[in-house]
N, C-alpha and C positions, 0 to 999 in steps of 0.2 A: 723557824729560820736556822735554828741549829742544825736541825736534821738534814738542810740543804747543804749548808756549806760542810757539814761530814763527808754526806755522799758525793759532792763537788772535788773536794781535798782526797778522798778515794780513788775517787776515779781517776784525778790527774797524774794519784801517787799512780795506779796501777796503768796507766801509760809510762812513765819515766822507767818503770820496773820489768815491762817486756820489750822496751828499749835498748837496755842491757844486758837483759836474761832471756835465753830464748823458750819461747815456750815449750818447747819440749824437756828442758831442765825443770821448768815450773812443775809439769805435770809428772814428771817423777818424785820430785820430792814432795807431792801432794797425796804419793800412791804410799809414799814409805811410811807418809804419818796417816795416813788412813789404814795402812796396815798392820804399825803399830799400833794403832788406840784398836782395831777387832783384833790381836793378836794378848795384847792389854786384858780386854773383856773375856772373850771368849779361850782361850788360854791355848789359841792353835789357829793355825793360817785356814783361812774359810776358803778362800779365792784367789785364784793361781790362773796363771796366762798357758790356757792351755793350746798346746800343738793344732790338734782340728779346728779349732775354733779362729785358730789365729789364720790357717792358711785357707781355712773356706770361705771367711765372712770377713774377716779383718783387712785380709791381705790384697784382693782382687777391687774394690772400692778405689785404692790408695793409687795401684799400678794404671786402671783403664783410665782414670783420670790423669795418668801422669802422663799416657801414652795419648790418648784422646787431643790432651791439649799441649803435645810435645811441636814447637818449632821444626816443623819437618824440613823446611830448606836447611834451618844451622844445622840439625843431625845429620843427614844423610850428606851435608859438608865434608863435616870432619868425620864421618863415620870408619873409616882408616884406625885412627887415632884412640875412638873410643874402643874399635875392635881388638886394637896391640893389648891398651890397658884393660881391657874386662877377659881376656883371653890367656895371654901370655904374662901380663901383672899376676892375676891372682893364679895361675901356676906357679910361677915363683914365688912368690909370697907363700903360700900353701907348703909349697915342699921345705922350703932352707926353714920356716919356721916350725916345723915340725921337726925337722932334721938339727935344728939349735937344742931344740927342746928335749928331743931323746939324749945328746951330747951331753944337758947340763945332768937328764937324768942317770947316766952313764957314769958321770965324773962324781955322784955322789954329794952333788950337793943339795937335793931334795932330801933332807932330813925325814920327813914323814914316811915310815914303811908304809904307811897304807894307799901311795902312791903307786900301784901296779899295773905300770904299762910299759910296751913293748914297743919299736919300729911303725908299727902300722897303727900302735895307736894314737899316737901321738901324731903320726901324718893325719888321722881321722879328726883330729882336733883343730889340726894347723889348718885342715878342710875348712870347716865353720867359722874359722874364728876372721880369718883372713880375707873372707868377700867383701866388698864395699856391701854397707846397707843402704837402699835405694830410701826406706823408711826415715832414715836417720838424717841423709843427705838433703833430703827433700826440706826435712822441715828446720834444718840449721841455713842452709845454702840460698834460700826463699827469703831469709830477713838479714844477710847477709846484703845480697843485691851486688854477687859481683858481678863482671860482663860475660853475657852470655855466651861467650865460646869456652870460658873457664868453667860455667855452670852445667851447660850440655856436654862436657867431656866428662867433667866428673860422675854427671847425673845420669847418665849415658852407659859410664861402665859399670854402676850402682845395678842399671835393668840388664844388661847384657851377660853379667857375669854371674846370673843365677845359673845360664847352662853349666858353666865350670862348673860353679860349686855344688849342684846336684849333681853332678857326675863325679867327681872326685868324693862327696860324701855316700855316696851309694857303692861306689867301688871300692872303698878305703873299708866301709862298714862290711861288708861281703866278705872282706881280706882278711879282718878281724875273726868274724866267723866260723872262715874255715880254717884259719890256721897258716901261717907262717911256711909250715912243714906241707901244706895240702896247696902253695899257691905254683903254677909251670907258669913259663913264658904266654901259652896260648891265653891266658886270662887276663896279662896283659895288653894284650895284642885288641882282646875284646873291653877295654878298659876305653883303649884311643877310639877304636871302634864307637863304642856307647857314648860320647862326646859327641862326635856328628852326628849320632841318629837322634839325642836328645836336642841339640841345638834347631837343627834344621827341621825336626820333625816340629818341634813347638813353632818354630815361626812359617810351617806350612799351614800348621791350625791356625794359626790365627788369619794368612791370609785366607783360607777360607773361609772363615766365617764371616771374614769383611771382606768377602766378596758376596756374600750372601747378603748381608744387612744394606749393603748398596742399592743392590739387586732390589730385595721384600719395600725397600723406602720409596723404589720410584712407583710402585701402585701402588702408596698408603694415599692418594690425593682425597681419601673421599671417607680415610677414616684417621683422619687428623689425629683423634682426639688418643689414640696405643699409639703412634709414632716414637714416643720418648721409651715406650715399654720394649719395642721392638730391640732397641737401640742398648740397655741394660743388661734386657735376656737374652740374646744373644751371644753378647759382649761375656755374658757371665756360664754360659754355654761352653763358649770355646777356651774359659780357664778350665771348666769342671771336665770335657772330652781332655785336653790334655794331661790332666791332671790323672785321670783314670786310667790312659796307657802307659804313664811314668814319663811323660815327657815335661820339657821345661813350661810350665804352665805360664810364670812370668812375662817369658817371650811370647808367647800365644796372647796372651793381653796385651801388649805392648804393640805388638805390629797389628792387631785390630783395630785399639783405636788411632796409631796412627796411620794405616792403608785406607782405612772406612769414612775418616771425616771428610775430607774431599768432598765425596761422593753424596756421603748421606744429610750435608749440611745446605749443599744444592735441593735436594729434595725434600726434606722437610717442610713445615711452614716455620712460621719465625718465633710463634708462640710455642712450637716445640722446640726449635733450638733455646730458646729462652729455660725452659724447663729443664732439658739434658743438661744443659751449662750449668746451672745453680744446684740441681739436687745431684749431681756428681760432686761438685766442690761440697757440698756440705754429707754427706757419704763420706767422701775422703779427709774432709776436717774432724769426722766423731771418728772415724776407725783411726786415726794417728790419735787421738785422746785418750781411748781408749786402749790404745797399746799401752803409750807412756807411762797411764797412769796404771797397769795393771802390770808392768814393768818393774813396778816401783813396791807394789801390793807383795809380787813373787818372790821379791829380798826377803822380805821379813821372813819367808819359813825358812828357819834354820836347819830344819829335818834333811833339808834338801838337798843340800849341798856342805861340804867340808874345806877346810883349810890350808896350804901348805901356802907358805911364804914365798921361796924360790919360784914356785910355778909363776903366783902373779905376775909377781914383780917380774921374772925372766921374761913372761908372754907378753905384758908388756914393753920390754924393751926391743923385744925381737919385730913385734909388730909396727914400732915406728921405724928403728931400723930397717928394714927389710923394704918396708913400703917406702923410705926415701930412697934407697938406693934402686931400685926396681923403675920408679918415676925417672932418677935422673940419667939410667942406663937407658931406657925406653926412648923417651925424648932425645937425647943426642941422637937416635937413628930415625926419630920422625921428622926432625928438623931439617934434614939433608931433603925432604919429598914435601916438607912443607912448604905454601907461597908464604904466609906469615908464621911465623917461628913461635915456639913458647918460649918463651925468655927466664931466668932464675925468679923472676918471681911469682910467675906464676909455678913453675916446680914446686914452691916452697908451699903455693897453698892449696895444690893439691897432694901433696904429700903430707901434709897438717889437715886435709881435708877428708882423710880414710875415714869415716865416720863406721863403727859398728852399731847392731842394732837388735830387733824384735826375731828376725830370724835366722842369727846367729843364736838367739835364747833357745828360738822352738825346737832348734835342731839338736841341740844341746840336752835336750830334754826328752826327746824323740830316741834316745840310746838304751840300748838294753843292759841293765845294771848287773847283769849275768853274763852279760859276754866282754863287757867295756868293765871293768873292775875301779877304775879311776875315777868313773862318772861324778860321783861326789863333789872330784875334787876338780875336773871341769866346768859344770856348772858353777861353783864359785867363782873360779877365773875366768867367766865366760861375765858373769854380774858384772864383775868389778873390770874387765875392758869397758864392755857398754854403757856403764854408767861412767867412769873415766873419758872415753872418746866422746859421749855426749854430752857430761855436764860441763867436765874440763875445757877438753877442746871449743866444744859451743861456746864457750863462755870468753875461750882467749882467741878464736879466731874472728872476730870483729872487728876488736883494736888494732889484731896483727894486718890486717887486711890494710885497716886505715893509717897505721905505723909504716905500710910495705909501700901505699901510696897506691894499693890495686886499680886499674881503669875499672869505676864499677857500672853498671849496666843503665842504659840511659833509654827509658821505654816511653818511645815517642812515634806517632803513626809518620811512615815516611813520605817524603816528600815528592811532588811531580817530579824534581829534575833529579833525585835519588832512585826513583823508580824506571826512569828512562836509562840514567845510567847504566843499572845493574843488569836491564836486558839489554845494554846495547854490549854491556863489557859479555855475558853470557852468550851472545852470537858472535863476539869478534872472537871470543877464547875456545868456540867451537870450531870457529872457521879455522884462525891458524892451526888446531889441532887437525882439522882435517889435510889442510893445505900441504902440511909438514908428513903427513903421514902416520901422525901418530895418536893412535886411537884411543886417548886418556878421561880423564873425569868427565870435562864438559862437554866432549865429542858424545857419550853414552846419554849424559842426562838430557841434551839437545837430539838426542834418536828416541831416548823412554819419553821425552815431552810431547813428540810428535805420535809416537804410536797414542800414546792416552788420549789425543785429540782425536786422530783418526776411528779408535776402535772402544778403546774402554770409557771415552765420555760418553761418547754416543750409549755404549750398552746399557748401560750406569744409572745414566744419567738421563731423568724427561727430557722431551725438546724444547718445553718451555724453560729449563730451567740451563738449555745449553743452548751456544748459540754463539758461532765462530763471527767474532768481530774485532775488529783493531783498537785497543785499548787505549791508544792516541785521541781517537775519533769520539773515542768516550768521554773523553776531557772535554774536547772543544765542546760535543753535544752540553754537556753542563753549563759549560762559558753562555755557550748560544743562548739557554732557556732562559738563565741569570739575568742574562743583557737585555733578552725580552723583557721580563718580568718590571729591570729598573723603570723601563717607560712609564709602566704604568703606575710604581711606586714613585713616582717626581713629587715632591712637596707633599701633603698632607695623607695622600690615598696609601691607604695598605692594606693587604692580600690577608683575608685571613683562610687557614688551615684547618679542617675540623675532620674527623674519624667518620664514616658513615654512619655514624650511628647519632649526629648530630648534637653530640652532649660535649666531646670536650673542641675548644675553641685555640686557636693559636695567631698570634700576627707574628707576620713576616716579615719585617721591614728591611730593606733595601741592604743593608749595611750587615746583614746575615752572612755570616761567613760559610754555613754549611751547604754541602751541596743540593742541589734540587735536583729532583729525581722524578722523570714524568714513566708513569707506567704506563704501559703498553703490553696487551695482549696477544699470545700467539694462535694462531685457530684450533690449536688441539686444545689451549683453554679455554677460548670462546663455545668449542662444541661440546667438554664434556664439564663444564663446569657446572654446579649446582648452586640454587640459592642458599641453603646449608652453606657451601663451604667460603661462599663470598663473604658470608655475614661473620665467619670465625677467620678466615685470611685474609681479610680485605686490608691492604696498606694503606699509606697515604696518597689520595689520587686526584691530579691535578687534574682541572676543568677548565673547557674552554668553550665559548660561544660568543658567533658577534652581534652588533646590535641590531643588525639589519632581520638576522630572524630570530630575535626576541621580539621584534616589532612586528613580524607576519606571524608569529606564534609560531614557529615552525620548531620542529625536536630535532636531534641527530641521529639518526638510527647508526646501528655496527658498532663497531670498534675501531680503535685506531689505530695502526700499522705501522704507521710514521706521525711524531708530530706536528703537525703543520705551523702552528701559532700557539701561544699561550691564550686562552682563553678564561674568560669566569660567567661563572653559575650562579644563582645564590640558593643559601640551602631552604628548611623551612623554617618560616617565623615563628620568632620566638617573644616574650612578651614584650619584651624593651621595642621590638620591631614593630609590631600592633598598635603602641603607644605614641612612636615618635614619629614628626611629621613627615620627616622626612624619608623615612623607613615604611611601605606598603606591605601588602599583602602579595607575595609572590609565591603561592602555592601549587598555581597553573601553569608553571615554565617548570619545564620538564628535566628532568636530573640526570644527565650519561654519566656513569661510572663504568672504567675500565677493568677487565677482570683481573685476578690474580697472577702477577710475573715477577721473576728477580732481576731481571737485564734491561739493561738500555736500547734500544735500537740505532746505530750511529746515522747519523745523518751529513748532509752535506752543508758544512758551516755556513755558504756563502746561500744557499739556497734556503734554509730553513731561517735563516735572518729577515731574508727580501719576504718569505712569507710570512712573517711575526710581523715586520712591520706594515706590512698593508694589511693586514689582518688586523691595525690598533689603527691604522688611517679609517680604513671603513665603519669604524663604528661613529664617526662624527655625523652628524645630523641637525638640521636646521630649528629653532627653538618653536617653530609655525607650525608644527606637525600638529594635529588636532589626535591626542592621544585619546584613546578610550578608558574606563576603567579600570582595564586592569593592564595599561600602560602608563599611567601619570608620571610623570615628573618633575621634579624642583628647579629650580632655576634658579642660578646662583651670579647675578648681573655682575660684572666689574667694571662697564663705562659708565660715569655720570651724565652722560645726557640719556639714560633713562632708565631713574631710579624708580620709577612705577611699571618697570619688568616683574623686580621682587614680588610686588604685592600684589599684583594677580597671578601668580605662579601659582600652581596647586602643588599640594605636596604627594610627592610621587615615592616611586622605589628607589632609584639610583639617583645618587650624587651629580650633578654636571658643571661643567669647567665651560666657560666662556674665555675666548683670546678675543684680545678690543682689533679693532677691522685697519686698524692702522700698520698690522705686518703685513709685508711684504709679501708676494708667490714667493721669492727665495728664501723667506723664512729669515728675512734680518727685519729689524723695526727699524723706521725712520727715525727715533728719536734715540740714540745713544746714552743718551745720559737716562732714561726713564731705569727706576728701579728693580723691573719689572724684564727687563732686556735679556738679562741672561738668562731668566727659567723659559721667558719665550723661546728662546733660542735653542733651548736643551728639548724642549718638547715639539718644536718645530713638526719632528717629523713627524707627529699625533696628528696633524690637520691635514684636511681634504683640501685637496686639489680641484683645480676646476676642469680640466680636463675628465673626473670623477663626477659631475654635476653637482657638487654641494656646497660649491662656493655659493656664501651669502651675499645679498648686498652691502658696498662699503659700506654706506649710513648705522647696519647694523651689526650687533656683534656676534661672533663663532661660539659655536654651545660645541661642547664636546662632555658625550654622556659614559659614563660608564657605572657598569651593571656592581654591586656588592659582587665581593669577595666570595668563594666559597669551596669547595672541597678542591683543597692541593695536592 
């Protein structure tokens, strides 16, 4: 008992504890005391966060998952925004901070001589030090929970602002090299130059590649089971090609997975999206652990780095400064082209929000100690930002958040009349843009929506898995099938749902808020689909049959196209069914299951109604039917003048409902006050007409049968 309420009292402790501290502070100072106790023992730093290791294995895991599962409507929103700050932020940031930094070295207050750097090197340092880290943001900004225009702008210019900073650190490092005295204008010139070609070339690789993995996904239909593999190597393909011509490897990841999900999310099955989804986030939850905590491991060698007081301290004040003034000069010129504005408080926390990171270290580390002479004394002030903007900052931007009153992020699937809104406001903000003449945001993304239907679904995309329909129609088709279904769920009867494979069971009872979703097959699945792939994609598949041929034993052959009615099946018996009486042996009525699809077919609300409901009238039948074997059924009397119906009933397969012969053709009872008044009335339209021939005679009573539940 002790041992429970330890582990109990632990556990709670250690929620109340990443509560306050975010995990990435945890896992540093986890790294410094495991560093310290082998540093303790073994009398020397074993294991250090090395460069390759970090940008081969560590770093691409963290980004395809960031990109993969980036909100592509918010991004490509405010993408303006994110492009000022991850472009023109971290150039300024980068240079005045380097430029403060030669000034202090200048003025003499770097006491340590063994601080020997120059102009260029110190811009090589203001390079690194100055990037937002995408690592760091991710996993402080994630348990924050602000709202996500402040999260995608931040987190946004964290992925986009690797081109800068590989380009300024590769041409600053060059500068160094050759010398001061060896540098002309033309290598400038090829500096601006090497910007563009590393930006845009990385995010060509990446749409290539996902345009490829699009592509490879729509004929994986028959080998399921590498789908998620495709999706990886690829993905891990087009960081390591960019990576090898010197281009922004980041962006190459980042615009794969977010160009490629679209596409390749459509064509998968669901068990593979299932797998992509989970074994990416847990890839990207060990490689941020493993940084942190190998972060934490790299302080302890003192070997490594050296000391000087003013650097710290100056680096960090240069780098909050900088980076607020940078934000709030930015913003007053994005505000003026903004519909909604960023307000001082948000300034405040994305300027509190510059988070440094894992590769600001690698790069840091990455310097030749022979041409960079200060190295030493960088890497130390390289630790102690990162671990400063991580533990510090993480630690005090929660409260400030909750002190600031931040609107924080409220993640809730949106609503029909949210969703009608937003394409209706995205075609009015088209139209007036066209009307006026002026060919801005919504006018472009309302031309790129229509070409991706026109050209690149189609390419992309199977035909089963596309399929231009009115997304209205989709609704009501739901409404329709629902409203069918209640019929038949009236008082006691409910639908149950089971998996093809007959093992797991589900009821559905009326008062189910989730949608119902009838599949339906398209003839390129019905022609090339295999029993392999039905038994490993098979969804949930609603069944319909009436009673009129379950009584001729008749089957359904085909598929269905549209539709027509809710129907039920039942699957096969199981032992409780064998045993009870009123549960038969229905092994002989024959099982349609529809083949593999993701889409709805819309249908005509008023038309697919009128056929559900005489599709649930037709199955009424007269209790005089002289069933066979392997027709029986129970009969379940409700008039008292004749309670010896019961006891010669035989016990059959399906349930039956009797209505007493005193309702009316119009479906109202003669007796008002009877108890029984209002469910008649609600089930009304379940009975047969006599114009249908299955009116009984008054003396006796209306049997209405219906078949067990079975695969929805």
């Amino acid at each position: 008992m002790r041992r429970r309420q330890t582990k109990r009292e632990v556990f709670h402790l250690s929620r109340k504890v990443t509560s306050v501290v975010p995990e990435s502070c945890l896992l540093i100072l986890l790294g410094l005391g495991l560093g310290g106790i082998v540093l303790a023992v073994a009398k020397k730093a074993e294991y250090q966060l090395e460069p390759n290791m970090f940008f081969l294995f560590l770093l691409p895991p963290i980004v395809l998952d960031s990109g993969y599962f980036m909100p592509s409507r918010l991004f490509f929103d405010n993408i303006g925004a994110i492009l000022t700050y991850a472009v023109v932020g971290t150039l300024w940031n980068s240079f005045t901070t380097g430029a403060a930094l030669w000034g202090l070295h200048r003025a003499g207050l770097m006491a340590d001589p063994g601080v020997e750097a120059g102009l260029m090197d110190f811009l090589l340092f203001g390079s690194l030090i100055s990037a937002v880290d995408p690592v760091a943001v991710l996993a402080v900004f994630e348990e924050v929970h602000v709202n996500e225009t402040l999260f995608i702008i931040v987190f946004g210019e964290s992925l986009l602002n690797d081109a800068v900073t590989v380009v300024l650190y590769k041409v600053f490092n060059s500068f160094v090299e050759l010398g001061p005295a060896h540098i002309h204008a033309t290598d400038y010139v090829k500096g601006v130059a090497s910007f563009f070609l590393v930006s845009l070339g990385g995010t060509a690789v990446g749409l290539l590649f996902a345009f490829l993995l699009a592509l490879i996904t729509r004929f994986t239909k028959r080998v399921r089971i590498i789908e998620p593999l495709f999706v990886f190597l690829l993905a891990y393909v087009a960081y390591l090609a960019a990576e090898m011509v010197s281009l922004s490897s980041i962006l190459a990841v980042t615009f794969c997975g977010i160009c490629c999900k679209k596409y390749v999310e459509a064509n998968i099955s669901q068990k593979s999206r299932t797998t992509v989804k989970y074994t990416m986030k847990t890839l990207a939850s060990s490689s941020e652990t493993i940084i942190f905590m190998f972060l934490g491991i790299s302080a302890v060698d003192t070997s490594k780095w050296a000391w000087d007081t003013a650097l710290v301290l100056g680096t960090l004040f240069f780098i909050l400064l900088f980076r607020a003034v940078g934000v709030v000069l930015q913003t007053c010129v994005l505000n003026r082209f903004r519909l909604i504005p960023l307000d001082r408080i948000d300034q405040v926390v994305m300027s509190y929000g510059g988070l440094r990171g894992a590769v600001a270290f690698a790069l840091v580390i990455l310097l030749d100690r022979a041409k960079v002479k200060a190295k030493d004394y960088f890497v130390a002030t390289t630790i102690v930002v990162v671990f400063f903007t991580v533990i510090v900052q993480g630690l005090t931007i929660k409260p400030l958040v909750t002190w600031l009153k931040v609107k924080r992020s409220d993640h809730h699937k949106p609503t029909l009349n949210e969703e009608l809104h937003e394409h209706a406001f995205d075609h009015i903000l088209a139209a007036v843009e066209d009307i006026v003449g002026h060919h801005g945001y919504h006018y472009w993304r309302d031309k790129w929506e229509q070409f991706d239907k026109k050209y690149l679904s189609q390419l992309l995309m199977r035909k089963s898995a596309y399929r231009l329909r009115d997304e209205i129609w989709d609704v009501y088709y739901k409404l329709n099938i629902r409203d069918a279904i209640s019929f038949v769920d009236q008082k006691n009867i409910s639908l149950t749902s089971d998996a093809p494979n007959g093992k797991t069971h589900r009821n559905v009872p009326w008062q189910e808020t989730a949608p119902v979703l009838v599949m339906v097959s398209s003839e390129e699945d019905e022609s090339d689909s295999s029993e392999t792939e039905r038994e490993d994609d098979e969804g949930i598949v609603f069944i319909a049959r009436a009673t009129d041929e379950v009584l001729q034993g008749k089957t359904t052959p085909g598929s269905l196209d549209v539709c027509p009615s809710p129907c039920i099946i039942p699957p096969s018996p199981t032992l409780a069914e064998k045993e009870l009486p009123w549960k038969g042996d229905q092994a002989d009525l024959a099982v349609y299951v529809s083949s593999e699809t993701t889409k709805i077919v819309p249908v005509d609300m008023q038309k697919a109604w009128n056929q559900s409901i005489s599709s649930l009238e037709s199955i009424a039948s007269p209790p005089g039917i002289e069933s066979g074997p392997q027709h029986r059924r129970f009969a379940c009397p409700v008039l008292e003048e004749q309670p010896q119906s019961a006891s010669q009933a035989m016990p059959g397969q399906s349930s039956c409902f009797q209505f007493p012969s005193h309702v009316s053709k119009g479906g109202r009872s003669q007796s008002d006050s009877s108890p029984d008044g209002a469910e008649q009335q609600e089930l009304q339209p379940l009975m047969a007409t006599e114009e249908q021939g299955r009116m009984l005679p008054t003396t006796e009573p209306r049997w209405l049968m219906f078949n067990r539940a079975s695969h929805l």
